[in-house]
C-alpha positions, -999 to 999 in steps of 0.1 A, spaced: 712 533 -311 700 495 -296 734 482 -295 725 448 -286 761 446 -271 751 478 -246 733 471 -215 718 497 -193 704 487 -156 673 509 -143 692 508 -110 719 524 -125 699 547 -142 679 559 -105 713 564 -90 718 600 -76 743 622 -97 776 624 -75 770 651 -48 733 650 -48 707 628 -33 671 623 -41 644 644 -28 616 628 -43 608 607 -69 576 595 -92 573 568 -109 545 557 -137 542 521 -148 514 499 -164 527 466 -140 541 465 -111 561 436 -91 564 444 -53 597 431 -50 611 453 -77 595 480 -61 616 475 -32 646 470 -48 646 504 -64 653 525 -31 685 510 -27 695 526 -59 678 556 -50 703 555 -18 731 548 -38 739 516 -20 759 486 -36 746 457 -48 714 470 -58 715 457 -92 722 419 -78 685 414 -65 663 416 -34 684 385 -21 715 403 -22 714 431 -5 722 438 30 691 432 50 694 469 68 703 489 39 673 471 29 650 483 55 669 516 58 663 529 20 625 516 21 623 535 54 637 566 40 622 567 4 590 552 8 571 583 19 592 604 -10 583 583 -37 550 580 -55 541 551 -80 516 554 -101 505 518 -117 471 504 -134 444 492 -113 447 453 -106 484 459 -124 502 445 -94 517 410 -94 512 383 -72 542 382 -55 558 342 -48 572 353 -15 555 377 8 579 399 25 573 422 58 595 448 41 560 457 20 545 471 48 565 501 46 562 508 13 521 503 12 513 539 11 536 545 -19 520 526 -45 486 547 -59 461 525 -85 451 547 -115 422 537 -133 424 537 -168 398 554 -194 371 526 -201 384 501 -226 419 514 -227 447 510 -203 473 533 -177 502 523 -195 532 548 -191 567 538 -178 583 570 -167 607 581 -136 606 621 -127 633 622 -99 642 659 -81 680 651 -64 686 681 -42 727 689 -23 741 705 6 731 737 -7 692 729 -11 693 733 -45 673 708 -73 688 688 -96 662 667 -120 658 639 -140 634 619 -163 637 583 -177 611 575 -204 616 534 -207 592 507 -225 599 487 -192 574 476 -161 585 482 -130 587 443 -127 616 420 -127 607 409 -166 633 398 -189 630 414 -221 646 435 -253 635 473 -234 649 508 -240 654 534 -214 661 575 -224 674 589 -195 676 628 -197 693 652 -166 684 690 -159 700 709 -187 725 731 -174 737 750 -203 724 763 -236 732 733 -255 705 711 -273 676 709 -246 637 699 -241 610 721 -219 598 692 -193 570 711 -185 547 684 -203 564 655 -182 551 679 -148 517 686 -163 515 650 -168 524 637 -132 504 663 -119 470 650 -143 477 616 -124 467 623 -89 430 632 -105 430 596 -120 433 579 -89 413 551 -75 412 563 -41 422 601 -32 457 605 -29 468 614 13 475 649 12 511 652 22 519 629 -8 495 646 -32 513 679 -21 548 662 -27 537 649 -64 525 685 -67 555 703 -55 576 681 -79 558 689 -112 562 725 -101 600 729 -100 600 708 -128 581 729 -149 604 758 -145 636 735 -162 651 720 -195 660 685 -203 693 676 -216 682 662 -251 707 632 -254 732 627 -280 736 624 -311 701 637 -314 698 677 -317 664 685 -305 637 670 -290 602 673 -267 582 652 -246 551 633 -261 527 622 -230 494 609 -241 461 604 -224 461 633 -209 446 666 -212 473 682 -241 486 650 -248 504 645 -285 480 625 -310 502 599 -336 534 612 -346 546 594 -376 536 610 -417 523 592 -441 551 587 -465 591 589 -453 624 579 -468 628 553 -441 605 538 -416 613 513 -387 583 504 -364 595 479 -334 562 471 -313 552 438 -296 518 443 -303 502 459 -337 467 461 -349 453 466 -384 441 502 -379 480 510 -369 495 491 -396 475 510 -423 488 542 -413 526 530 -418 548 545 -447 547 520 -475 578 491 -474 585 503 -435 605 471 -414 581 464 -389 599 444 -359 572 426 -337 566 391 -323 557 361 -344 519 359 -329 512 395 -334 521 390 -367 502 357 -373 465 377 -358 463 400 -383 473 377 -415 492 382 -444 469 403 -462 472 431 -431 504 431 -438 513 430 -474 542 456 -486 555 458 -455 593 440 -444 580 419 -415 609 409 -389 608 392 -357 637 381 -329 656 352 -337 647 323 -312 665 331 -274 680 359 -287 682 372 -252 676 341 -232 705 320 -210 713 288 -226 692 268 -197 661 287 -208 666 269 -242 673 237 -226 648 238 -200 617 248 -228 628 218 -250 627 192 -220 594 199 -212 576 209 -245 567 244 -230 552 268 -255 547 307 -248 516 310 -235 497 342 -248 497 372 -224 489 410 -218 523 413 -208 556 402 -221 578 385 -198 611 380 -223 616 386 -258 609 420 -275 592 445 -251 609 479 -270 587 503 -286 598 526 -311 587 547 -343 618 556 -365 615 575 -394 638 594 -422 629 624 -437 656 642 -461 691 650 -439 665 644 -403 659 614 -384 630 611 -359 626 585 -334 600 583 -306 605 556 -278 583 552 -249 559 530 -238 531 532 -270 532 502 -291 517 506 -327 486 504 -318 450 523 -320 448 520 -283 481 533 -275 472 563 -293 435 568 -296 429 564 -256 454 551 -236 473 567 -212 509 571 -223 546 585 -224 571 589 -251 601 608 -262 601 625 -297 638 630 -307 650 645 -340 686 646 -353 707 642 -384 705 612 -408 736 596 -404 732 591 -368 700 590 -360 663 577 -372 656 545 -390 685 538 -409 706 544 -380 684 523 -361 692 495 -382 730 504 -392 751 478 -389 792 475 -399 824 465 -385 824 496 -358 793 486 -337 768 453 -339 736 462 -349 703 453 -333 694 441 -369 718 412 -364 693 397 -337 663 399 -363 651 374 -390 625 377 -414 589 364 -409 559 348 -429 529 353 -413 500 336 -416 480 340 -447 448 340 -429 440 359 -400 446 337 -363 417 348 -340 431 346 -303 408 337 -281 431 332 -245 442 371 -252 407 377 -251 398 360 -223 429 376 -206 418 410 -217 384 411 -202 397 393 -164 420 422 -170 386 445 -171 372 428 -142 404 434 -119 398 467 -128 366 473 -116 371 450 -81 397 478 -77 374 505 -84 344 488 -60 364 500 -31 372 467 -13 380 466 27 395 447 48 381 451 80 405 438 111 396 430 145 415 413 171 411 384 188 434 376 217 466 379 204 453 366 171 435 386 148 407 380 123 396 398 88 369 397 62 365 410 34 338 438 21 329 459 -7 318 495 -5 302 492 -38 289 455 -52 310 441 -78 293 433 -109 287 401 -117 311 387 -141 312 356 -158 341 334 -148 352 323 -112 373 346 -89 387 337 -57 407 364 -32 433 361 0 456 387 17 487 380 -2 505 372 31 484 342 31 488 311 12 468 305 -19 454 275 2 434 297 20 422 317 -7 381 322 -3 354 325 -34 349 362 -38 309 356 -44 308 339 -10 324 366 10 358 362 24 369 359 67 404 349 78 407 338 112 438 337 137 463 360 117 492 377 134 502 417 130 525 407 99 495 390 80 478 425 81 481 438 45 460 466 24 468 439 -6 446 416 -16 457 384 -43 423 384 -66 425 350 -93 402 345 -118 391 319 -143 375 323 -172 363 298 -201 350 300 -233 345 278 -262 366 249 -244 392 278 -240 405 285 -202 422 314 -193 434 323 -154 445 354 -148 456 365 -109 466 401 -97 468 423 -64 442 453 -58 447 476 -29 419 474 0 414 498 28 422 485 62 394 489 88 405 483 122 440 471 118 463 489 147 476 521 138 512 512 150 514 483 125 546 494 107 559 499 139 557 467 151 565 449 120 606 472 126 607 459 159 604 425 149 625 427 123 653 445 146 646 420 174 681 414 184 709 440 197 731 425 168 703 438 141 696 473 155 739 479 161 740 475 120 711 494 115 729 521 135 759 518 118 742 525 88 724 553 100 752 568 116 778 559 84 803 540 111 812 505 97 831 500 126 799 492 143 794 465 120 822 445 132 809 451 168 774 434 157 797 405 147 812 402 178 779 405 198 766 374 172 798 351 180 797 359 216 760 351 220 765 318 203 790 311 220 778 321 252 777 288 275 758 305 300 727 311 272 718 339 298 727 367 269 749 384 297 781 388 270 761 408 251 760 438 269 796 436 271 793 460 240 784 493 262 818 489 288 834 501 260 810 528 252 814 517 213 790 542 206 799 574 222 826 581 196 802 577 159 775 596 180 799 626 185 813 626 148 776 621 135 766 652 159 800 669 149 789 665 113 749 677 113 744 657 83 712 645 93 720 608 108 712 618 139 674 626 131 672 596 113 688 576 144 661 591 165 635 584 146 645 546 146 644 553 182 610 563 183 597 536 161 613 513 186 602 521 218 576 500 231 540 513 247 558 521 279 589 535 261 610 516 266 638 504 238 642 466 232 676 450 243 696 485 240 688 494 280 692 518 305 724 528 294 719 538 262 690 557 268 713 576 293 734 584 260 710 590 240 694 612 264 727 634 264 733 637 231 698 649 222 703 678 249 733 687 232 715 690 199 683 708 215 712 738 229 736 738 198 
């Protein structure tokens, strides 16, 4: 258990078993970064290179997987939990309808990082999974764990997931906004077939159950009073929480968590934190000395330790619950969120296992040192301030904001509007579509217009940045909460693919993809170095590709195999056609083909 020397990628983890692919998917998490977001269909696809980033992957396995999984996967994150992303891509658009803001119980946050997927085969049967992690759906680097538990198929050691479906289900009535009703009905569907099946509990534990919290049924604090053993890794504590600890337990947190609640908080207990960069690169190191950066206090942690677990020994039994609850009041007196309770023998599991450590395997405990914290309590006032702009996002996303869109030439123009008045708060905000630039961010007391946009600068997200001080204290805080659109065209998505498959070149690979022909790839190559090296610059060489009627053959095998490439070719098709039909470069010709080959399928 926490091998520091294992390493286990979410995209691996989201992979379909071999055979299967997914159905559906929900996910849960307290943050959310767009372009991680993004990333995760292409694992969902089972497409290389999804674990090398965004920048990486193949531009129309990209689009394709994003396309395809979008309106099968549901993400539940916190209200004003979305990240202001650096670089605005078009891809968003077509996962906008995915994402669904929860709002938290007053005071307490939606904090659960879970993944219920439902894989289905040839056959139509279901195949499910759930991954319980202490990660954000974010691009974060940080100590996390991730459980990952399959459908049990057998009689061995399993868990009834029936809380896990219960749980998604309770989500959709926590929603900012109501959920659309196909996707309410697919979260629905989901949490019923997974209500009927058994987890695989994973070795070397021998039993186990789900522990949502939050929720109507939810599990309360598991941990007794007194145990043989106790390990408590959390990145934030609090002195309520610590209290409740078995006496001498090994608390692993970070230094300032530690330092604001004082030595006295935390007398008798064995107080250990990482050891500095014990997951950073060696440039990190380098780069933080240079320029005298320090950590700057934060709801979130970006590096360092991010794991939460409870570990405790009692006689021959180990128990261990990891999720996302740190040790804290909130985490378990109001918050909403999800952990794994497992339960095994001694020698392998719990706290002592936890921290075993010999010649066999390296032990996490080999990245700890002890700490001294300090003796008197260390008010922190930023993680205050930070804590109520947190609030405030919150509530913009609960006011109902719209965007309301109205063209202008070819140009269009939107404002900003409230369908209930935000309170008043007392720090500055400021608020832009987050296609725009911050330069032309607009004070959120003052309104907000945007004049002479084009179709891609059309988003339901809107970048909200606040300042707050106190005391000679400033603390900014930005995030993303969703708006409705009023007015924007209802084709948007639409037109965003066609000018992103602008050139012949782009929609041959997207076909190849669709139709599982790499040959066609190397024909989009050709069409490239024949149209830059076309003298003429009239394009003519690049219809040289239909003399040779490159696609008849991968039409016919795709048709032969009625796998389902053909419905997703002619849905492409669709999307592509302009207002009068028509499909942009591809020509006559290929809508004679086309034409053909969706007779055939309409007499089969």
């Amino acid at each position: 258990m926490l091998n520091p020397d294992a390493r286990h990628l979410l995209t691996d983890a989201l992979r379909p078993p071999t055979g299967w692919r997914l159905d559906a998917a929900v996910a849960t998490t307290y943050t959310l970064d767009l372009t991680s977001l993004l990333l995760a269909p292409l694992s969902l696809a089972a497409y290389d290179h999804a674990e090398e980033g965004i920048d990486q992957a193949a531009p129309h396995e990209l689009l394709e997987a994003i396309r395809r999984y979008a309106e099968r996967t549901t993400v539940f994150c916190q209200a004003g939990g979305i990240h202001v992303p650096s670089t605005y891509r078009k891809l968003v658009v077509f996962a906008e309808q995915s994402i669904v803001e929860v709002a938290p119980p007053p005071g307490r946050t939606f904090h659960p990082k879970i993944w219920v997927l439902r894989f289905t085969n040839a056959t139509g049967a279901f195949n499910h999974r759930l991954l319980c992690l202490s990660r954000n759906l974010t691009g974060d680097r940080s100590w996390d764990t991730v459980l990952a538990a399959d459908e049990s198929t057998t009689d061995d050691n399993h868990m009834p997931a029936a809380p896990a479906a219960d749980f998604i289900q309770a989500l959709v009535g926590m929603s900012v906004r109501p959920v659309a009703g196909q996707r309410r009905v697919l979260v629905d569907d989901i949490a019923t077939t997974l209500r009927e099946v058994s987890l695989t509990v994973p070795g070397p534990f021998t039993s186990g159950s789900l522990h949502p919290m939050g929720t109507p049924g939810g599990g309360e604090w598991p941990m007794p009073a007194s145990a043989d053993r106790a390990v408590v890794i959390s990145p934030f504590l609090d002195v309520t929480t610590v209290r409740r600890l078995p006496t001498r337990s090994l608390v692993v947190s970070r230094p300032e968590s530690f330092d604001r609640l004082g030595a006295a908080a935390l007398s008798g207990l064995d107080l250990r934190v990482l050891q500095p960069y014990a997951d950073a690169p060696p440039e990190t190191f380098e780069e933080s000395e240079a320029d005298g950066r320090q950590a700057q206090p934060t709801l979130e942690v970006k590096s360092g330790l991010h794991a939460k677990v409870l570990a405790w020994d009692i006689g021959s039994t180990g128990n261990l619950l990891t999720g996302s609850a740190n040790a804290t009041s909130a985490a378990f007196g109001g918050n909403v969120e999800f952990g794994v309770l497992l339960s095994g023998p001694v020698a392998r599991c719990g706290a002592a296992a936890l921290m075993k450590d010999d010649d066999k395997q390296t032990g996490f405990v080999r990245l700890l040192q002890p700490h001294t914290p300090s003796a008197e309590a260390q008010p922190d006032v930023e993680y205050e301030l930070e804590r109520e702009i947190e609030a405030f996002h919150v509530h913009l996303a609960t006011c109902g904001p719209e965007l309301h869109v109205a063209q202008d030439g070819e140009a269009f123009e939107v404002r900003l509007s409230w369908a209930t008045t935000p309170d008043s708060f007392g720090g500055e905000s400021w608020a832009r579509p987050i296609t725009l630039k911050v330069e032309l961010e607009r004070r959120l007391d003052s309104g907000g217009q945007w004049k002479g946009l084009g179709l891609s600068d059309i988003t339901v997200f809107l970048a909200v940045r606040t300042r707050l001080e106190r005391d000679g204290v400033t603390v900014e805080r930005s995030s993303v909460v969703r708006a409705s659109l009023v007015g924007a065209p209802q084709d948007r998505d639409k037109r965003v693919l066609r000018e992103l498959l602008s050139k012949i070149e782009d929609v041959l690979r997207y076909l190849a993809l669709l139709l599982k022909d790499p040959g066609l790839d190397d024909v989009a190559s050709t069409l490239l170095q024949a149209s830059n090296d076309d003298p003429a610059g009239d394009g003519s060489s690049r219809w040289s590709w239909f003399d040779d009627l490159v696609l008849v053959e991968p039409l016919v095998r795709a048709f032969a195999r009625e796998d389902g490439s053909l419905d997703r070719v002619e849905r492409l098709l669709d999307d592509l056609r302009d207002d009068d039909g028509r499909l942009p470069e591809l020509g006559e010709e290929f809508d004679d083909l086309w034409r053909t080959v969706s007779n055939a399928r309409g007499v089969r």
